[in-house]
N, C-alpha and C positions, 0 to 999 in steps of 0.2 A: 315545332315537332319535326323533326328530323331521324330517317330508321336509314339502317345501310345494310339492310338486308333488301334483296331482289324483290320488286312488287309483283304480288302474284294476284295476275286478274280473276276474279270471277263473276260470275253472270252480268253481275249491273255495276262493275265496275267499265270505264274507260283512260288507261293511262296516258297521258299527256307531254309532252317533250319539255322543255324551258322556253322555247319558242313560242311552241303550242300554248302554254300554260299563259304566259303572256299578253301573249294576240287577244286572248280571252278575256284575262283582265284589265287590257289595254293600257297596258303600261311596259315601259321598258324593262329586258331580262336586267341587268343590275337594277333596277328595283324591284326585282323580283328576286334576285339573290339576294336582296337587304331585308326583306321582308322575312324572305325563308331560314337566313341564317336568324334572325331576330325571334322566330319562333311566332311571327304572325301569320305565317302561311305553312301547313300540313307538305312537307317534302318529305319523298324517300328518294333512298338510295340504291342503284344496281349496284352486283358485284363487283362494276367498271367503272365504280364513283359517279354517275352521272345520273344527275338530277331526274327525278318524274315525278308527274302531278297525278293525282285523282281528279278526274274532271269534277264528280259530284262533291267535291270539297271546297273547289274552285265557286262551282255555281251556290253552293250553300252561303259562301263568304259573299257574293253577288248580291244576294235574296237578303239576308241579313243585315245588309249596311255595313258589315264590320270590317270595311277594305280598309286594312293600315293606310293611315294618313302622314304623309312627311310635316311635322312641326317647324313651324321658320324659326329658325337659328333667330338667336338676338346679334350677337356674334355679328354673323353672316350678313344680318343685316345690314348693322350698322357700321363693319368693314365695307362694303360694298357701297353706300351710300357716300360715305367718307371720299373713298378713293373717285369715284363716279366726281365727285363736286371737287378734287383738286384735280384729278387731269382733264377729263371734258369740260365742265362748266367756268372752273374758276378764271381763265382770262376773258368769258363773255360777262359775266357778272362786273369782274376790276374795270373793262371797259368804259361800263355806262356809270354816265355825270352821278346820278343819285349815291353810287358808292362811294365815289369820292367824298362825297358830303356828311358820310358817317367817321365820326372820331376814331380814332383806335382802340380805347376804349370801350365804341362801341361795338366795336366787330369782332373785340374780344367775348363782349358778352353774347353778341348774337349768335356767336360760336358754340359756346355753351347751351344758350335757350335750343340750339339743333340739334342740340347731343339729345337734350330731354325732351323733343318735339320728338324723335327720331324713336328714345324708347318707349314713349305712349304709341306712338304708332305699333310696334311690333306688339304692344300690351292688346289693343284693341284688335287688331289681327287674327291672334291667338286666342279670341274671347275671353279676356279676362273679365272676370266676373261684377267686380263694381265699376260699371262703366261708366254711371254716372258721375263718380270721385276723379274719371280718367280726363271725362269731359270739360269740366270741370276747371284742371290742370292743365286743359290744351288753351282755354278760355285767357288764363293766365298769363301763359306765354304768349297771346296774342296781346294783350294788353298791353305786354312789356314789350312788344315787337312795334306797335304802335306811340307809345311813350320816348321808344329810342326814335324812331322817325319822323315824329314832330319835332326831338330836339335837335335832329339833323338836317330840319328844314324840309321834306320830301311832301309832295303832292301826294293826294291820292290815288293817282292814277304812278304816281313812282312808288310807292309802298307797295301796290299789289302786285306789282312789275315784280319787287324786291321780294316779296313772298312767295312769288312762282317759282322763281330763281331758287331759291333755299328750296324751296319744297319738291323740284322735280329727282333731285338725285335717290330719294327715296320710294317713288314712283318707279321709277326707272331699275330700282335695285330690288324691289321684289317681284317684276314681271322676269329681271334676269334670271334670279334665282329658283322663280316658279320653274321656268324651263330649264335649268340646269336639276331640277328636281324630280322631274316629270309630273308636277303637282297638276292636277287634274284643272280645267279650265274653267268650269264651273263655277268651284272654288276661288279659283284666281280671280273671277267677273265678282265676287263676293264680299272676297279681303276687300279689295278696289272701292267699292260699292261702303264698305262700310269705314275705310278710309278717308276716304272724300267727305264724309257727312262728319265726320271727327274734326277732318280742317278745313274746313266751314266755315265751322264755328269759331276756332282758331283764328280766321280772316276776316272773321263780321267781329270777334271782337278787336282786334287791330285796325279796324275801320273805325269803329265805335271809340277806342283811346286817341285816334288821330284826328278826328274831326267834332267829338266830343256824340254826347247819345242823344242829340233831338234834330241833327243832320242827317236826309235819309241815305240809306245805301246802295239804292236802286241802281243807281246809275253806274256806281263802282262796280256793282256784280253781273252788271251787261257787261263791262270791260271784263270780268272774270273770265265767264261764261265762251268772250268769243277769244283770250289768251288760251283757256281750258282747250278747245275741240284743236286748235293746231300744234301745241304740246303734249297733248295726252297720249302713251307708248301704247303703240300697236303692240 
């Protein structure tokens, strides 16, 4: 909603600056102008073109839950994740002995399995609605990620080394983009939260293809657990 006629107070109105408007709903004024020109947030206009808010529209939008939410780009994502794992990561990963030990072949394919590990990710992110079919499909690709690292010789404790490695530029690419968003932090502890329980499962089955299913995984996922706390993006 957008009017460019001068707001004219009365009794229980209080009009609000862009600033103001903001500080309020705790977000930054460009996303407060994306909101507004979008038509999720109630602006008017002075005769001097400049924005003001009705507070009581403001705290309505508060009260109701209905604060536009920025949706994570697929895009964005998976551009960012991409670029992330060839300029940061990819000479610590070529480094270590266990990737030498994969074919080309296979890193052809494991290229691909991270393309469609990367868009489950943003699926499940975004709530997409059959997650269980999502699960599922992550399960898979863990199997294949497991299959290719048996044939490339790698321990177990090199395989989840190998899965950490794929898996942080993705991590890493929607904590950037939440702040490049001003995606509320809440949220951000949420996606994360339901991220991790996605690839998981992902790693317990690539555990499960690598050492076959009646070895336990206990031990692997102490090793996870203490890679997990010193990688994990602040």
């Amino acid at each position: 909603m957008q009017r460019t006629q001068t707001p004219q107070a009365t009794q229980n109105d209080r009009w609000l600056t862009i600033d103001e408007a903001a500080r309020l709903l705790g977000v930054g004024q460009s996303t407060l102008r994306r909101w507004s020109d979008a038509g999720l947030v109630p602006v008017y206009r002075t005769a001097g073109g400049h924005r003001r808010y009705r507070e009581a529209d403001l705290l309505a939008v508060l009260r109701s839950e209905t604060r536009p939410r920025r949706r994570l780009s697929r895009k964005a994502l998976t551009d960012l994740s991409y670029s992330l794992y060839q300029s940061q990561l990819i000479h610590q990963v070529t480094t270590r002995p266990w990737y030498r030990r994969y074919r080309p072949e296979h890193l052809a394919e494991l290229r691909a399995l991270g393309k469609q590990l990367v868009d489950l990710a943003f699926r499940i992110v975004n709530r997409a609605v059959d997650r269980t079919s999502l699960i599922e499909a992550g399960r898979a690709i863990g199997r294949r990620y497991g299959e290719l690292s048996a044939a490339a010789g790698l321990s177990p404790a090199e395989a989840v080394e190998a899965f950490l490695a794929f898996r942080a530029p993705t991590y890493i690419a929607i904590a950037q983009f939440a702040e490049r968003e001003e995606i509320p932090t809440r949220r951000v502890v949420r996606l994360l939260s339901e991220l991790t329980m996605m690839l998981d499962e992902v790693l317990l089955a690539t555990m499960q293809a690598l050492t076959g299913p009646v070895e336990s995984v206990q031990e692997t996922m102490g090793y996870v657990r203490n890679r997990v706390t010193s990688e994990r993006p602040s």
